[in-house]
C-alpha positions in Angstrom: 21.3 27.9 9.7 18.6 25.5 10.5 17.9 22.4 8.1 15.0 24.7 6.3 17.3 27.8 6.0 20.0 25.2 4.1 18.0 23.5 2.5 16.4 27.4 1.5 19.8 28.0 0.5 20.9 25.3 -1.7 17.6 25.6 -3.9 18.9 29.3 -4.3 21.9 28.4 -5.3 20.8 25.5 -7.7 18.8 27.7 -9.4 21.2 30.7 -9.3 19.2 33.4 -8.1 20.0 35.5 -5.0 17.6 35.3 -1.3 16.9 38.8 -2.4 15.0 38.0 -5.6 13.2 35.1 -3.9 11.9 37.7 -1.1 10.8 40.1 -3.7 8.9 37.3 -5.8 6.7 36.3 -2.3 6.3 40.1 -2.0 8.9 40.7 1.1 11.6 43.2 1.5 15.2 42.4 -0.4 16.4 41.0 3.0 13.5 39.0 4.1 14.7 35.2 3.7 18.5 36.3 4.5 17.1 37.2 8.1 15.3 34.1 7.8 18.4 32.2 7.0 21.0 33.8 8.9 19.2 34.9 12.2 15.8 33.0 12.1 13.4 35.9 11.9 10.9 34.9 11.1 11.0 30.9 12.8 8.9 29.8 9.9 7.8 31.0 6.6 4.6 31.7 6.1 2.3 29.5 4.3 1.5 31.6 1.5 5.6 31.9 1.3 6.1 28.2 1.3 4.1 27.2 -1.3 4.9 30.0 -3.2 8.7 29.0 -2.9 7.9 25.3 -3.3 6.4 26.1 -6.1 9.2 27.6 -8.0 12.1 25.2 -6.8 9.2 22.1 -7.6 9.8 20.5 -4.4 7.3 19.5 -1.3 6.4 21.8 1.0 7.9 20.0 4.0 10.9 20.7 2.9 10.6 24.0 3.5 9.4 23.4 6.7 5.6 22.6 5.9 3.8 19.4 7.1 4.4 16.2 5.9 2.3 15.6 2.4 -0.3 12.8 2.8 0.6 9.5 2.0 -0.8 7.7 -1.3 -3.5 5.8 -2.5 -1.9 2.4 -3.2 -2.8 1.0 -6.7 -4.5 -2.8 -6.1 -4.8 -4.2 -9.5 -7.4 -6.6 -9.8 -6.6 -10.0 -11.3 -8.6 -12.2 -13.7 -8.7 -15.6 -11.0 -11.0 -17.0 -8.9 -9.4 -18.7 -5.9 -12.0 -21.3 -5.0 -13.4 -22.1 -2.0 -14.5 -25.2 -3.6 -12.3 -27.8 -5.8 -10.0 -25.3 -7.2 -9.6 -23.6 -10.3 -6.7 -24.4 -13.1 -4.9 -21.2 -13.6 -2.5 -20.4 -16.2 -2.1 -16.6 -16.3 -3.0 -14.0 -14.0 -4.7 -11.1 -16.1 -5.3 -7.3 -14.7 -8.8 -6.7 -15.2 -8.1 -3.0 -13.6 -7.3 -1.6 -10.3 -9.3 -0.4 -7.2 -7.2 2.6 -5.0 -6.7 1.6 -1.7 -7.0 4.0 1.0 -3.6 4.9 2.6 -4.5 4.7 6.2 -6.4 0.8 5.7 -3.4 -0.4 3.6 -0.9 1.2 6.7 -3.1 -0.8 9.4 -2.6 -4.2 7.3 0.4 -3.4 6.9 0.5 -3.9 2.6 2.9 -1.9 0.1 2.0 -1.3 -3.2 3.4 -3.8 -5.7 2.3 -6.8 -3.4 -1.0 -6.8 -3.2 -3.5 -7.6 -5.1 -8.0 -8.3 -5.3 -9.3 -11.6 -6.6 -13.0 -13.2 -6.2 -13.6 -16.1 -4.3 -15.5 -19.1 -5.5 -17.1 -21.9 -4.2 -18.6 -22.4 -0.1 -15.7 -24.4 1.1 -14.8 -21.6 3.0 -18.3 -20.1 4.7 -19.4 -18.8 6.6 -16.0 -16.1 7.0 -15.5 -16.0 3.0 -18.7 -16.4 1.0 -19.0 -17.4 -3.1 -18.2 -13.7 -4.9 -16.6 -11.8 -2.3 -13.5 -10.2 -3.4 -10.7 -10.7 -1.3 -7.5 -8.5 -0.4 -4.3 -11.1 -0.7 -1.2 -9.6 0.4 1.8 -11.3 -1.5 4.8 -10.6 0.7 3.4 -13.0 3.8 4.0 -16.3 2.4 4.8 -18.1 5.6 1.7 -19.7 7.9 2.7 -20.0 11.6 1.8 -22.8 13.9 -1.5 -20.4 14.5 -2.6 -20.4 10.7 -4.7 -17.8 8.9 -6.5 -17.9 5.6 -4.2 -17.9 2.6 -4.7 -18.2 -1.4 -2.7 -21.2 -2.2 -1.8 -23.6 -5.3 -2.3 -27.2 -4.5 -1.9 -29.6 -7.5 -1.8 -26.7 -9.5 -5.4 -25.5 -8.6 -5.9 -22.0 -7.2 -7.7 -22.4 -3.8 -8.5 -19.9 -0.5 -7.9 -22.4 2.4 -6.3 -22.5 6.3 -3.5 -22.8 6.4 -1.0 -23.2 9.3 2.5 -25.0 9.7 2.6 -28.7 11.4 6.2 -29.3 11.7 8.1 -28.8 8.7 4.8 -29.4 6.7 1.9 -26.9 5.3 -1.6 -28.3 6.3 -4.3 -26.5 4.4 -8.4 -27.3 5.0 -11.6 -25.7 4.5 -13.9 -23.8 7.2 -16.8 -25.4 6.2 -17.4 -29.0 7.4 -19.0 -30.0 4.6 -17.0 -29.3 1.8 -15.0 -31.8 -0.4 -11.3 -33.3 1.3 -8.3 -30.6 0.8 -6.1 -32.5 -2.1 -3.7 -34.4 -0.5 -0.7 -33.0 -2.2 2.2 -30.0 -1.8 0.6 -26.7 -0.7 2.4 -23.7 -2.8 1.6 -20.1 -0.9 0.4 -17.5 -2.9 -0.4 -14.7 -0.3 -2.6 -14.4 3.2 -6.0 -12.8 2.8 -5.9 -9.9 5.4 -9.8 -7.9 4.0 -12.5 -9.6 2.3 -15.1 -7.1 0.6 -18.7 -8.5 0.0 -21.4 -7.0 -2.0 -24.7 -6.2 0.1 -27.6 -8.4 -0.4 
């Protein structure tokens, strides 16, 4: 038997009822899925077969030989902070406000899972003209460690909330702004919070 014709079987047998009844519920003859089992005729069930018999045993198609169900929408809450772009905002809690669903195939190409990620809104111009004051930014929580090459992170620094670059000078975190005209980076320990991999802006 094939992995679909075992896997066919052990349902049966979980639920106790023969191949025979199964055939007659889809509307087969007795020995329909038995053939199917023992001698692979038919190579496939049918669709209308499948989810018939997926149905009943509650289990995905694919395994019962149908294609692979779509992946997810991840769940992005959205947090009550605004990591400025300017001096940097005193935070003490980070409240849900609610949650945006992120499309599977965007959160597969930058490469988030649900649980660590999350949207906050930048503010301040330290950071123009890439992020501007009220965009809303993607942070991914599990990349916590700038390279020599840097990136834009959301970072504590003397217990301020900030969006800065940030890359690794020696052993040492050096975070600035983009914009040359925005007040000195604290001089002080920078804590990572996540990188920023999507920035979403409202259209003007």
């Amino acid at each position: 038997m094939d992995q679909v014709g075992t896997r066919l079987t052990e349902l049966a047998a979980t639920r106790g009822v023969s191949l025979a009844a199964l055939s007659a519920m889809i509307g087969r003859n007795a020995a329909y899925l038995q053939q199917f089992v023992t001698r692979g005729t038919p190579r496939a069930l049918a669709e209308g077969d499948r989810r018939t018999l997926a149905a009943f045993f509650e289990v995905d198609e694919e395994v019962l030989g149908g294609p692979p169900a779509p992946p997810a929408a991840i769940r992005v809450p959205r947090l009550d902070v605004a990591a400025s772009a300017g001096p940097g905002a005193l935070v003490d809690a980070e409240v849900e406000l609610g949650a945006d669903m992120l499309d599977p195939g965007l959160a597969r190409r930058l490469g988030l899972k649900a649980g660590a990620v999350a949207i906050i809104r930048v503010r301040g111009d330290s950071m123009e003209p890439g992020l501007m004051d009220g965009d809303h930014i993607l942070v991914d929580t599990a990349r916590r460690s700038p390279g020599a090459a840097g990136g834009v992170f959301v970072v504590r620094i003397d217990g301020a909330l900030m969006v800065k670059r940030v890359r690794r000078s020696g052993g040492t975190l050096v975070a600035r702004s983009d914009n040359p005209a925005a007040s000195p980076v604290p001089n002080a320990p920078v804590e990572v919070v996540g990188r920023v991999v999507w920035a979403m802006r409202a259209p003007t």
